[in-house]
One Martini backbone bead per residue (centre of mass of N, CA, C, O) as a GRO file, in nm:
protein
  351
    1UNK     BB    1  15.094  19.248  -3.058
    2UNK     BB    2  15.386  19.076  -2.960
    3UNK     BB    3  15.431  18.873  -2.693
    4UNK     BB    4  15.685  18.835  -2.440
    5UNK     BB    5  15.817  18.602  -2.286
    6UNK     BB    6  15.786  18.720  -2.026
    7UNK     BB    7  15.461  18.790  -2.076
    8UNK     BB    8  15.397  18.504  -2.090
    9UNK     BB    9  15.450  18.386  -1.826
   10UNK     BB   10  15.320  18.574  -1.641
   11UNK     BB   11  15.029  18.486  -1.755
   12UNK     BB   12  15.065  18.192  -1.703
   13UNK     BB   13  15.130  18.238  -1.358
   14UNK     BB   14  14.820  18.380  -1.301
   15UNK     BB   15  14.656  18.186  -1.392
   16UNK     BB   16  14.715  17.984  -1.213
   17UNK     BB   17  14.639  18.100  -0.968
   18UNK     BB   18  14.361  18.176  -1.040
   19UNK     BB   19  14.272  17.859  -1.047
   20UNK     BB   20  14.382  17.786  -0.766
   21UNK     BB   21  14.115  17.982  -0.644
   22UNK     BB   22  13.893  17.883  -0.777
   23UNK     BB   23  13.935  17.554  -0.632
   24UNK     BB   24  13.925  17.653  -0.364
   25UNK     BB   25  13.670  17.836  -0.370
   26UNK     BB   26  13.480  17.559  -0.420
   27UNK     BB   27  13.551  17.410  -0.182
   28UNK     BB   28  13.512  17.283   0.051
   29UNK     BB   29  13.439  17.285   0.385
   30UNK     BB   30  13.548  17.173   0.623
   31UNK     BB   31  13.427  17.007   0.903
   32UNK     BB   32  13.330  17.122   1.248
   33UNK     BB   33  13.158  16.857   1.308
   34UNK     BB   34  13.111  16.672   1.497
   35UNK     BB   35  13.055  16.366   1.629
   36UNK     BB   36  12.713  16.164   1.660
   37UNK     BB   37  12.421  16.068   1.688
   38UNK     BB   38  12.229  15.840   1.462
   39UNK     BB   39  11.918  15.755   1.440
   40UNK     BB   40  11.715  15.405   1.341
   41UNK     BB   41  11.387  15.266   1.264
   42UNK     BB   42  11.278  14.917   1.190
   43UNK     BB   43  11.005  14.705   1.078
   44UNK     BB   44  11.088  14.350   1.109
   45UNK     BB   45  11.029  14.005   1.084
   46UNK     BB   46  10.835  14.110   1.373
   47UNK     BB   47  11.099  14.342   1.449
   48UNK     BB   48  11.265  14.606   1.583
   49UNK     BB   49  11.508  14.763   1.428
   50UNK     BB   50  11.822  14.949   1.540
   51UNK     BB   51  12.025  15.241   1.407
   52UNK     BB   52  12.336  15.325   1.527
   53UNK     BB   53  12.570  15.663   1.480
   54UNK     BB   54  12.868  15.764   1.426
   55UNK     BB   55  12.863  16.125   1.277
   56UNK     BB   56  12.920  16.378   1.037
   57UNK     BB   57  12.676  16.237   0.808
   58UNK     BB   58  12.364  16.232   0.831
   59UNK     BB   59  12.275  16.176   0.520
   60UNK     BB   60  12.484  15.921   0.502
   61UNK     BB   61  12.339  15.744   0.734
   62UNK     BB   62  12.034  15.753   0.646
   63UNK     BB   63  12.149  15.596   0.408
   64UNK     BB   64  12.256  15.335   0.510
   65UNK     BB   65  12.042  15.255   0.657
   66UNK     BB   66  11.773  15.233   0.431
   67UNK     BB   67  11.976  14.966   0.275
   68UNK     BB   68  11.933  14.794   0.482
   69UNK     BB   69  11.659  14.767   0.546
   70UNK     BB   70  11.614  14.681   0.254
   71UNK     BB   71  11.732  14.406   0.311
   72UNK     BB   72  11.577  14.286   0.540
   73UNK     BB   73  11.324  14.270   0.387
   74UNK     BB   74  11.415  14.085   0.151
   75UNK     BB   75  11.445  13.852   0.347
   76UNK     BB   76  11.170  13.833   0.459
   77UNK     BB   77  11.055  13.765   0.216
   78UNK     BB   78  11.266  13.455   0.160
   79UNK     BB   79  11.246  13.312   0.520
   80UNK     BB   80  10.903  13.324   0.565
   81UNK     BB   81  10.607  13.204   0.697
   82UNK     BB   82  10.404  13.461   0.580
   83UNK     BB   83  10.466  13.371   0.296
   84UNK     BB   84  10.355  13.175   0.016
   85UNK     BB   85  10.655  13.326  -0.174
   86UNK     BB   86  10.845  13.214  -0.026
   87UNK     BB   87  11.143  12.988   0.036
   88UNK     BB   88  10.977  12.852   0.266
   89UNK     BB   89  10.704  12.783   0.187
   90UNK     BB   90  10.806  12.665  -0.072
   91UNK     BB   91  10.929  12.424   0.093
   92UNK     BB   92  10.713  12.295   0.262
   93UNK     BB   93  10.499  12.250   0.064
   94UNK     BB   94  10.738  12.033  -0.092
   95UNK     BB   95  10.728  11.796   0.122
   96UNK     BB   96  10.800  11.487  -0.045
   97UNK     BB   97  10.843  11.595  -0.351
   98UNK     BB   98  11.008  11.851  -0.429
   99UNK     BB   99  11.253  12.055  -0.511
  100UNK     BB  100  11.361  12.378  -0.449
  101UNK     BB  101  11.403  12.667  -0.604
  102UNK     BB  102  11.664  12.913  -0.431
  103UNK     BB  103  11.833  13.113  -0.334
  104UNK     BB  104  12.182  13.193  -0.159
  105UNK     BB  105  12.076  13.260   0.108
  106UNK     BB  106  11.874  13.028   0.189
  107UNK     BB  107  12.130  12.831   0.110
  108UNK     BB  108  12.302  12.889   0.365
  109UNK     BB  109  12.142  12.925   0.630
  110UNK     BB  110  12.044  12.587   0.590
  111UNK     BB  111  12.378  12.507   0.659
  112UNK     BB  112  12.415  12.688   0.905
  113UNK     BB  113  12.188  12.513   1.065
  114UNK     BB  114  12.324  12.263   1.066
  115UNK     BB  115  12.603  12.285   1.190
  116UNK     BB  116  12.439  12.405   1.466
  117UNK     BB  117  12.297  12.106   1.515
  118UNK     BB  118  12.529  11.918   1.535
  119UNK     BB  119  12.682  12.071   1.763
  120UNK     BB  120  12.381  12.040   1.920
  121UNK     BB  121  12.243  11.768   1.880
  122UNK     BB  122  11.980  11.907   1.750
  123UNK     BB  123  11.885  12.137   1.976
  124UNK     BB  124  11.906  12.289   1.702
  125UNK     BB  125  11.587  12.271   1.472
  126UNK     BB  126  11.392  12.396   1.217
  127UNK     BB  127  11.184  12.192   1.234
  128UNK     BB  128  10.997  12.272   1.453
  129UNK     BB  129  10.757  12.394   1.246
  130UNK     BB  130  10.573  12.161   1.333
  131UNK     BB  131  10.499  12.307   1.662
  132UNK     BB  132  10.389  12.600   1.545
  133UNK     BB  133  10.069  12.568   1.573
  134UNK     BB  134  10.084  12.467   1.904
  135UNK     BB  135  10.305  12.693   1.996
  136UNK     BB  136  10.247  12.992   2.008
  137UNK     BB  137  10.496  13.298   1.974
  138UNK     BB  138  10.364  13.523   1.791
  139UNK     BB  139  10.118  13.665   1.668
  140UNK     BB  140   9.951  13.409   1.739
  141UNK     BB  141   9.932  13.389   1.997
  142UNK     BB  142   9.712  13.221   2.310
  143UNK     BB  143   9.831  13.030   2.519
  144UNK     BB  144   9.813  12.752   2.444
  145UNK     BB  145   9.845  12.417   2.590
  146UNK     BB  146   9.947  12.151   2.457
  147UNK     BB  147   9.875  11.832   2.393
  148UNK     BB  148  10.047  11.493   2.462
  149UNK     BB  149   9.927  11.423   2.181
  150UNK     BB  150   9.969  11.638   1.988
  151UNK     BB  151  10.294  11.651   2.034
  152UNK     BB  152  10.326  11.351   1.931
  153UNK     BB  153  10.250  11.362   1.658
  154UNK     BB  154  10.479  11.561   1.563
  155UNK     BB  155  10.812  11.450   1.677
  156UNK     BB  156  10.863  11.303   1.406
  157UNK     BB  157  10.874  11.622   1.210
  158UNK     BB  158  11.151  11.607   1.367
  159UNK     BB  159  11.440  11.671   1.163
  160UNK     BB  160  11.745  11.825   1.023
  161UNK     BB  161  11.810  11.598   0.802
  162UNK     BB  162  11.579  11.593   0.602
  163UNK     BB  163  11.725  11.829   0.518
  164UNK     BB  164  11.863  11.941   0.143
  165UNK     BB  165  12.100  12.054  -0.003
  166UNK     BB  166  12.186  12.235  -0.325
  167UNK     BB  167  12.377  12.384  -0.478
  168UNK     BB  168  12.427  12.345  -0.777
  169UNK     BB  169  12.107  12.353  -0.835
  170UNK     BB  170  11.968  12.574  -0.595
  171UNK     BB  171  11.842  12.363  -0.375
  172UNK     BB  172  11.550  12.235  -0.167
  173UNK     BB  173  11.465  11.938   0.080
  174UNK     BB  174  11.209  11.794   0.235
  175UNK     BB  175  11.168  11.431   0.248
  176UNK     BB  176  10.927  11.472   0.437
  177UNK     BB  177  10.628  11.488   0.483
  178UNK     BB  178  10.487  11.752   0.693
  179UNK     BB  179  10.717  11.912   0.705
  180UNK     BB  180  10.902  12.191   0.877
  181UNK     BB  181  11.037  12.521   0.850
  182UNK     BB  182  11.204  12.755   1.080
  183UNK     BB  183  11.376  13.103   1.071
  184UNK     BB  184  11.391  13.212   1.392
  185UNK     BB  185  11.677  13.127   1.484
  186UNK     BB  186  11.834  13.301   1.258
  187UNK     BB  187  11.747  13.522   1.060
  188UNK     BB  188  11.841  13.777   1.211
  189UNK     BB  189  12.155  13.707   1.232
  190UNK     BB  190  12.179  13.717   0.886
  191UNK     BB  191  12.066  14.029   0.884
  192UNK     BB  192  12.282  14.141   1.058
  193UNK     BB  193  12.521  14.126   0.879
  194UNK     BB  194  12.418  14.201   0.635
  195UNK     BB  195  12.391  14.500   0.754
  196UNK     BB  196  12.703  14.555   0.826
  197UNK     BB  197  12.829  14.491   0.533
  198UNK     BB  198  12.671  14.754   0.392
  199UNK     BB  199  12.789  14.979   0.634
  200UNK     BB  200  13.060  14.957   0.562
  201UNK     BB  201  13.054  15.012   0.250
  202UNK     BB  202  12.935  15.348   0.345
  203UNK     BB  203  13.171  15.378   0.569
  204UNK     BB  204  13.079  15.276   0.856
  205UNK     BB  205  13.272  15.273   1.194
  206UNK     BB  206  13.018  15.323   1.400
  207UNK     BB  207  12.821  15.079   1.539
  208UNK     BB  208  12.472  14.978   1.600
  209UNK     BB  209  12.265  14.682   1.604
  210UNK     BB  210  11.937  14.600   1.712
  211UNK     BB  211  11.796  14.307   1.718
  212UNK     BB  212  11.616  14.209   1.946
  213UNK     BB  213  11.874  13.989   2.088
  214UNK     BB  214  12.032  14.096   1.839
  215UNK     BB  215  12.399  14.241   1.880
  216UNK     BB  216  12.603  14.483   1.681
  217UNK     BB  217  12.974  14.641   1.710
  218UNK     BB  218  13.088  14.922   1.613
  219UNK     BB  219  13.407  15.053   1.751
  220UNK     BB  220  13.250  15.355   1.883
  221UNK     BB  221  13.085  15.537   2.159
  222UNK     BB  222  13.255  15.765   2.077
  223UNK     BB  223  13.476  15.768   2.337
  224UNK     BB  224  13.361  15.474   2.367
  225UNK     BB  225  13.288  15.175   2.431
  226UNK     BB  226  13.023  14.962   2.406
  227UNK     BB  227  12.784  14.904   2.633
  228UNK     BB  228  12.639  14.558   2.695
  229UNK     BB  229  12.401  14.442   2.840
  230UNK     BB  230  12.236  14.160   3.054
  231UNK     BB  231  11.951  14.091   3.119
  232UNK     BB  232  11.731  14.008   3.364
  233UNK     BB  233  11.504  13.742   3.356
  234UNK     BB  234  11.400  13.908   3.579
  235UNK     BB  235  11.153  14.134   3.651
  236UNK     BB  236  11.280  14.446   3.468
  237UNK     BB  237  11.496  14.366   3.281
  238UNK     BB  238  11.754  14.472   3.405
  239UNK     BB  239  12.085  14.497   3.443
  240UNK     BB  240  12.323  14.260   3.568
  241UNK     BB  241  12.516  14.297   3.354
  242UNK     BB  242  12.853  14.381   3.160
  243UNK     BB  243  13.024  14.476   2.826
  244UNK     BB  244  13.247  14.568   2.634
  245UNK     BB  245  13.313  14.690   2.324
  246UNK     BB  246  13.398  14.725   1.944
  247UNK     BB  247  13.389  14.428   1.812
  248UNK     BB  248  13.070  14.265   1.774
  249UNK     BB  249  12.846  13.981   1.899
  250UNK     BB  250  12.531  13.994   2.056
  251UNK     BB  251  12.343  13.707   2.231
  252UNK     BB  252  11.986  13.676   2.349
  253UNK     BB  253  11.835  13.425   2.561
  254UNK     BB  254  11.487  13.394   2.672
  255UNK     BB  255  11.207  13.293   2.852
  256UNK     BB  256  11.131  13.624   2.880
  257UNK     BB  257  10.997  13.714   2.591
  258UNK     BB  258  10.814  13.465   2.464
  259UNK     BB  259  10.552  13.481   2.730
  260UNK     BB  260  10.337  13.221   2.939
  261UNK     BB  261  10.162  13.202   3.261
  262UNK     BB  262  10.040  12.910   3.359
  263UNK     BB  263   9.947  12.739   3.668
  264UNK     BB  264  10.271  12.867   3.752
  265UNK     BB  265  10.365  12.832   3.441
  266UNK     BB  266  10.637  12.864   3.205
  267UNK     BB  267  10.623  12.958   2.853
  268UNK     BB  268  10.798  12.940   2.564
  269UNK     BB  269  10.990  12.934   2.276
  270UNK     BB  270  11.213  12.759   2.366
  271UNK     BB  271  11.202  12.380   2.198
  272UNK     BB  272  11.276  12.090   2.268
  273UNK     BB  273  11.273  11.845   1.996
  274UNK     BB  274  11.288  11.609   2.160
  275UNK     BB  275  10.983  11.728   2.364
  276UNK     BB  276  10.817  11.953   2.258
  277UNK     BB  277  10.940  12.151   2.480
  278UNK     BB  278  11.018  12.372   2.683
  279UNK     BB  279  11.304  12.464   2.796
  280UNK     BB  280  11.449  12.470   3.113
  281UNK     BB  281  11.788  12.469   3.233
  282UNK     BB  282  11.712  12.806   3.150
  283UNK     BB  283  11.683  13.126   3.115
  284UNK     BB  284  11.958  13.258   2.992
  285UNK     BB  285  12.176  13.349   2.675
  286UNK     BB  286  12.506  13.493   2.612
  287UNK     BB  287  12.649  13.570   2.313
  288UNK     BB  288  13.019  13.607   2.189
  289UNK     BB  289  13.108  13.740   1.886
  290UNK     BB  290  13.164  13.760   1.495
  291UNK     BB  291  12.845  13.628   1.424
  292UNK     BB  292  12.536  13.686   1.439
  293UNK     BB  293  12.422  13.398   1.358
  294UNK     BB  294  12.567  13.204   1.532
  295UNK     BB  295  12.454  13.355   1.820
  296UNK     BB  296  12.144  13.294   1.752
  297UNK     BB  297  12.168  12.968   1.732
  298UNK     BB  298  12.376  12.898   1.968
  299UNK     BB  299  12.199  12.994   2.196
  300UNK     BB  300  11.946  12.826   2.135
  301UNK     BB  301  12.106  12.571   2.216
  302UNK     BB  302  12.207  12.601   2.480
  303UNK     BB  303  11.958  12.689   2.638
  304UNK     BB  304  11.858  12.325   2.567
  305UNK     BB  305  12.128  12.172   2.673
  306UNK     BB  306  12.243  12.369   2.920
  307UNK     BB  307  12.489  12.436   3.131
  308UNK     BB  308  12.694  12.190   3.086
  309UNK     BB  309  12.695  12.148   2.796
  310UNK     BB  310  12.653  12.476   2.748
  311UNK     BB  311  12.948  12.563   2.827
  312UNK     BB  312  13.102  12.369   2.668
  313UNK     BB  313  13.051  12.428   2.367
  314UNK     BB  314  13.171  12.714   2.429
  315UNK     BB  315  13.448  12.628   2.471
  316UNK     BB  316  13.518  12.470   2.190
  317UNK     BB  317  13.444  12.682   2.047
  318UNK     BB  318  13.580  12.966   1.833
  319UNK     BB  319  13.498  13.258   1.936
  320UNK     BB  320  13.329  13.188   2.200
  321UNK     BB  321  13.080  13.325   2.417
  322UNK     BB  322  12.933  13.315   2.756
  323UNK     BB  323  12.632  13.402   2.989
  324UNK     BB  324  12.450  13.175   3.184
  325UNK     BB  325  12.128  13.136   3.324
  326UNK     BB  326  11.980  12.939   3.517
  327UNK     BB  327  11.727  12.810   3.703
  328UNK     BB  328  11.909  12.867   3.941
  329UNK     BB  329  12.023  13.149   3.938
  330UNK     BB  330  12.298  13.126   3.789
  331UNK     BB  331  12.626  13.199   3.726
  332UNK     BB  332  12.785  13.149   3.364
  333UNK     BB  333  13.161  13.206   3.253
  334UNK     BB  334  13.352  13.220   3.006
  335UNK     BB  335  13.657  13.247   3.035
  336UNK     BB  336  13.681  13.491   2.774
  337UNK     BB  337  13.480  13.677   3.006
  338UNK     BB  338  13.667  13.699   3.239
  339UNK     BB  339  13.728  14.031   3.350
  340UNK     BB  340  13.472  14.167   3.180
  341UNK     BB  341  13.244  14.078   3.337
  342UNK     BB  342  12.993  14.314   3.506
  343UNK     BB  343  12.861  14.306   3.797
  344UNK     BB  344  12.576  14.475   3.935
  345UNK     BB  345  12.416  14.182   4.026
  346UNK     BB  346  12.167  14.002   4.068
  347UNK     BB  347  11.957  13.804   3.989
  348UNK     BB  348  11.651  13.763   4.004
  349UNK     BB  349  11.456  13.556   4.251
  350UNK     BB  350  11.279  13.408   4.045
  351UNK     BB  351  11.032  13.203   3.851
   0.00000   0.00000   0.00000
C-alpha cells in the first residue's frame, strides 16, 4: 500500500516531534545547586599553596585545581636550588664556565629579575644565592648569625649584572665563578601567575590562589569582593588593615615569616645585597597589582630600599600600590590604596 502525501507528511512531522522529545529528555537537567566554596591545598616549593573557588562544578573545579598544582610541581622541578637536576642548580653549578640551555619559563624569570634588580638598584638580587649557605633560612634555618668576616668573604659573589640571558641561544650563565642565583624570591609570584592562568583556561572566574605571602583573586567571593587582610608583623600576626579586591594580586613581604631572635636582635630572610645583612629599614610590604610575580620580587626590594625610597619606587611604577609597615611601627599608604585600606587597629608596637 503506497502511503498518500499527507499520510507522508504527517509522519515526517510525528517523526520530528518524537526525535525532538528523545533529545530534550536525554539532555541533562540544568543545575539548581547554587554556586559553593570549593578547596584544595598542596605543599611545593616549599610551601603550601592553597586554591579556593566559587563553583557550581565541584568536579571540574577539582580538577582545575590538579592542572595547576601539577604546573606548580613542574616548575619547581626547574627553578629550585634543591634539585641537581634543576635549571637553577644547573646554572650555578656551570658559573664562570659555560651558558646552560634552560627552559623558556627559566629564562623568563631570570629577565624579569634583572627588571626588578634595575627599578630597586640592585637591592632586589638573585645572586644573594652566594650568602645562602650563611644565612639559612630555609628547611635547613639553624638559627646562626654569620661572622662579618664570613659575610665579607661573600659579598663580592653578589651582583645581578653578572647573570646573562640569551633567549636566542637558549642559555644563562653567570659570568663570575662561585657566584649563585636563588629565585626564592620570585618564583612563588611566577608560578602563581601561571596557576591563574591554567584556571581560567578551565574556565574558573572567581577563584583566590594563596601561596605563602603571596595571593591573587579573580572575580568575586560568593557574593561579595575578596577582603584581603594585612597581617600586624607583630603580635598574633592578625590583621591590621584590609582591602576589598575582585581581579588582582596582593604580596606580603615581612621580617617575621622566616626568623629567629638572638640576643635581643631579630634576624629574618630579607637580606640586604649590598650589606650582606637582614634590612632593617621595614617590618612589612604589601604590594598591589596585577602580576603576582612583579608583586613578589618589588616587595621585597621595597622592603630592602627602606619606606621613603620604597614608597617613591611604588609611587613611579604603574598600577602598583603598596602599604608598608617601617622600622618604627608606622604605617605608610600609597596614594592609589588611600581610601581602599581599612585600618582596623595599630601595628602591635613591638621590637
Amino acid at each position: 500500500m503506497i502511503a498518500s502525501n499527507y499520510q507522508l507528511r504527517r509522519l515526517t512531522h510525528l517523526s520530528s516531534i518524537l526525535a525532538l522529545l528523545i533529545v530534550v529528555g536525554c539532555a541533562p537537567a540544568p543545575s539548581s545547586a547554587p554556586p559553593h566554596s570549593v578547596s584544595r591545598s598542596h605543599q611545593t616549593m616549599g610551601s603550601l599553596v592553597e586554591i579556593t573557588a566559587w563553583t557550581t562544578d565541584e568536579a571540574g573545579a577539582t580538577a582545575a585545581f590538579d592542572h595547576a598544582f601539577r604546573e606548580f610541581d613542574r616548575l619547581d622541578a626547574m627553578l629550585t636550588v634543591w634539585r641537581a637536576d634543576s635549571d637553577v642548580s644547573r646554572i650555578n653549578a656551570n658559573a664562570g664556565v659555560a651558558p646552560v640551555a634552560v627552559k623558556a619559563e627559566t629564562r623568563e624569570v631570570l629577565d624579569l629579575a634583572h627588571q626588578v634588580s634595575t627599578w630597586t638598584h640592585g637591592k632586589f638580587d638573585i645572586t644573594f644565592g652566594a650568602l645562602a649557605d650563611i644565612w639559612k633560612f630555609d628547611h635547613d634555618q639553624d638559627n646562626t648569625v654569620p661572622t662579618a668576616a664570613q659575610i665579607a668573604l661573600r659579598l663580592p659573589l653578589v651582583d645581578y649584572e653578572q647573570v646573562v640571558v640569551d633567549q636566542s641561544a637558549g642559555t644563562a650563565f653567570i659570568r663570575k665563578p662561585g657566584m649563585r642565583i636563588h629565585l626564592g624570591g620570585i618564583g612563588k609570584g611566577y608560578a602563581v601567575d601561571r596557576g591563574v592562568a591554567l584556571l581560567k583556561e578551565r574556565g574558573l572566574r572567581d577563584f583566590m590562589i594563596q601561596f605563602g605571602g603571596d595571593l591573587y583573586v579573580a572575580g568575586r567571593n560568593g557574593d561579595t569582593p575578596w577582603t584581603l587582610g594585612i597581617a600586624d608583623p607583630r603580635g598574633s600576626h592578625d590583621a591590621f588593615a584590609s582591602v576589598d579586591m575582585t581581579d588582582g594580586t596582593f604580596s606580603t613581604s615581612g621580617d617575621y615569616e622566616r626568623t629567629f631572635v638572638k640576643d635581643g636582635v631579630r634576624y629574618h630572610h630579607i637580606i640586604d645585597p649590598d650589606r650582606g645583612e637582614p634590612a632593617r629599614q621595614c617590618r612589612s610590604v604589601t604590594l598591589v597589582t596585577n602580576r603576582a610575580v612583579i608583586a613578589d620580587a618589588v616587595a621585597k626590594g621595597v622592603f630592602i630600599l627602606g619606606p621613603a625610597e620604597g614608597m617613591a619606587l611604588i609611587e613611579q611604577l604603574p598600577d602598583v600600590e603598596g602599604v608598608i609597615v617601617d622600622a618604627g611601627n608606622r604605617v605608610l599608604v600609597s596614594s592609589g590604596l588611600r581610601g581602599r585600606v581599612r585600618m582596623r587597629k595599630a601595628p602591635t608596637d613591638t621590637p
